[in-house]
C-alpha positions in Angstrom: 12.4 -6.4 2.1 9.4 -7.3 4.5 7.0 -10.0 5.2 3.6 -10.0 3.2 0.1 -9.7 4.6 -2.2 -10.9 2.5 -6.0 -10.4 1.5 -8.7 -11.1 -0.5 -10.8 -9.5 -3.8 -12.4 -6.2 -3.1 -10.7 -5.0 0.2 -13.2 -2.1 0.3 -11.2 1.1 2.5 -13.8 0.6 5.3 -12.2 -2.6 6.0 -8.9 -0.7 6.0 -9.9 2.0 8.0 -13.0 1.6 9.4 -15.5 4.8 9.6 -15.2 4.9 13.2 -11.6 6.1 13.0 -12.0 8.5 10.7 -12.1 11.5 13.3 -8.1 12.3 12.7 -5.8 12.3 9.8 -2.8 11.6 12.1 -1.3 8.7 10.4 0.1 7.3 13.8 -3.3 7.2 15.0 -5.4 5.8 12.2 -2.7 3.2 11.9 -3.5 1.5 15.2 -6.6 0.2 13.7 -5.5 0.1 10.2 -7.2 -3.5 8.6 -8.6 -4.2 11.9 -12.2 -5.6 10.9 -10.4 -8.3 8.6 -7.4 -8.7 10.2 -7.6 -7.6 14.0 -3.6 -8.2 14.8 -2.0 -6.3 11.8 -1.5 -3.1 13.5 0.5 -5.1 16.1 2.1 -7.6 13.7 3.1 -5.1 10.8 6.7 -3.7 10.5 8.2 -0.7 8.8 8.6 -2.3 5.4 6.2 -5.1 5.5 3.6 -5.4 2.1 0.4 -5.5 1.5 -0.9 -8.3 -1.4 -4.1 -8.3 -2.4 -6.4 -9.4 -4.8 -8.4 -7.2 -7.5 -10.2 -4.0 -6.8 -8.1 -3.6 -3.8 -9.2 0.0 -2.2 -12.7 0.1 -3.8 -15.8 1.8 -1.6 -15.5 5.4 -0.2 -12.9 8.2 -1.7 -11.3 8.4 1.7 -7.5 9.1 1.7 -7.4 8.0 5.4 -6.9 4.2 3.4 -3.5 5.0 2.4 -2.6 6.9 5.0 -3.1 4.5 7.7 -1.5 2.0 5.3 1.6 4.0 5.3 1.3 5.2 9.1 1.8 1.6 9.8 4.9 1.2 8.0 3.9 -0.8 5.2 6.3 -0.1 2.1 4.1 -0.9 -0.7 0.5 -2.8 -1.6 0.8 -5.0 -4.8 -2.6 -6.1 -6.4 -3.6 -7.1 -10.1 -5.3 -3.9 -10.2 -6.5 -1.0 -7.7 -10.1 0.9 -7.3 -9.3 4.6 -9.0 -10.0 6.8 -6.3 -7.8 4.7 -3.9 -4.9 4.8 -6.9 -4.8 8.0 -7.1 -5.1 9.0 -3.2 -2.0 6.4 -2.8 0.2 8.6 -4.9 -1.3 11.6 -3.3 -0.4 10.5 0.3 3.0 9.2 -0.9 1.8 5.5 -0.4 3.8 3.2 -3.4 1.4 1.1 -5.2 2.0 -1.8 -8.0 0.0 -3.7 -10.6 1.3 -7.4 -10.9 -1.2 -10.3 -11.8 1.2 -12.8 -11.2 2.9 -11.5 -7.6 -0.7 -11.0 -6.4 -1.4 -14.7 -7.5 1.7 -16.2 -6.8 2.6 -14.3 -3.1 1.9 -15.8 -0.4 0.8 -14.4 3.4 4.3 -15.1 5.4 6.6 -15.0 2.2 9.8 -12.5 2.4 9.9 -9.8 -0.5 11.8 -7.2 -2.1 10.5 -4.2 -4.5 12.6 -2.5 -6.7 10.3 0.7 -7.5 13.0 2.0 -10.4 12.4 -1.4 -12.3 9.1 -2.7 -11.3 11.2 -5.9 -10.4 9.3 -8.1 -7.3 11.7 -10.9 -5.9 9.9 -13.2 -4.2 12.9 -14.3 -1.5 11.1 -17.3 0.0 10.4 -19.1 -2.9 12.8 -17.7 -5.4 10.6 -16.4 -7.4 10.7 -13.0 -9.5 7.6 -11.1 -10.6 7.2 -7.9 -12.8 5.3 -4.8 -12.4 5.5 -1.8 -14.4 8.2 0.7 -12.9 6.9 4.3 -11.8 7.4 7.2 -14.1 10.0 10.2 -12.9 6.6 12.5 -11.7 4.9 9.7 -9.7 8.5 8.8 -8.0 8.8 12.3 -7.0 5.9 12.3 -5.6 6.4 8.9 -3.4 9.8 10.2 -2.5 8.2 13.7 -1.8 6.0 11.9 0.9 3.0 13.0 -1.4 1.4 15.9 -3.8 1.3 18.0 -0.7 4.9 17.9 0.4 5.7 17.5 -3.4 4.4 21.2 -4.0 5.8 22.3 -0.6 9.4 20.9 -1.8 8.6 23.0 -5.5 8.1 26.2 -4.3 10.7 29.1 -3.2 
């Protein structure tokens, strides 16, 4: 369970980690600025399980993986949006970051609201308002790789 953060339409991954940051990988590190330019506090304010709500397109702009990266680095569990930009969709489950397609949570969610993911179900319970959403649960390979930490550590765990 954790407390949303909540954005706009066309969060582009310069806005969640800004091109000036991009001279490490180290998750720690990007995530002290990650969403900085539209949110300056977030890297202070988010906690290990908080979410990420946005609206459509969320992850659009450049194919940088440093997006998810610093989105997980700071401890966010999961970004729900109606839908995602590819490059960032497919760089999430690359870097081990969970992702989720729900028109209705992203419409319904609100910035401060407490809620729960069940990834095996694609269930969203909204605890503040009492609300439940749906989002389509991950298949077997894409949970392995969230639970590997990623393709990378995926492979790593596949071999020997």
């Amino acid at each position: 369970m954790g407390k949303v953060y909540k954005y706009g339409d066309n969060v582009d991954t310069d806005v969640i980690i800004p091109a000036r940051y991009l001279v490490t990988s180290d998750p720690a590190e990007l995530a002290k600025h990650c969403m900085e330019d539209i949110d300056k506090d977030f890297a202070a304010k988010a906690k290990p399980g908080d979410i990420i709500v946005a609206g459509k397109n969320f992850g659009c702009g450049s194919s940088r993986e440093h997006a998810p990266i610093a989105i997980k680095g700071a401890g966010v569990a999961c970004v729900i949006a109606p839908t995602f930009a590819r490059i960032f969709y497919r760089n999430s489950f690359n870097t081990g970051l969970p992702i989720l397609e729900s028109d209705e949570a992203a419409e319904k969610i609100d910035a401060g609201d407490e809620v729960e993911v069940d990834f095996a179900t694609g269930a969203i319970r909204n605890i503040t308002k009492g609300e439940s959403y749906k989002a389509e649960p991950f298949p077997p390979f894409i949970s392995k790789l969230i639970e590997s930490g990623g393709l990378v550590e995926y492979v790593k765990s596949q071999k020997g």
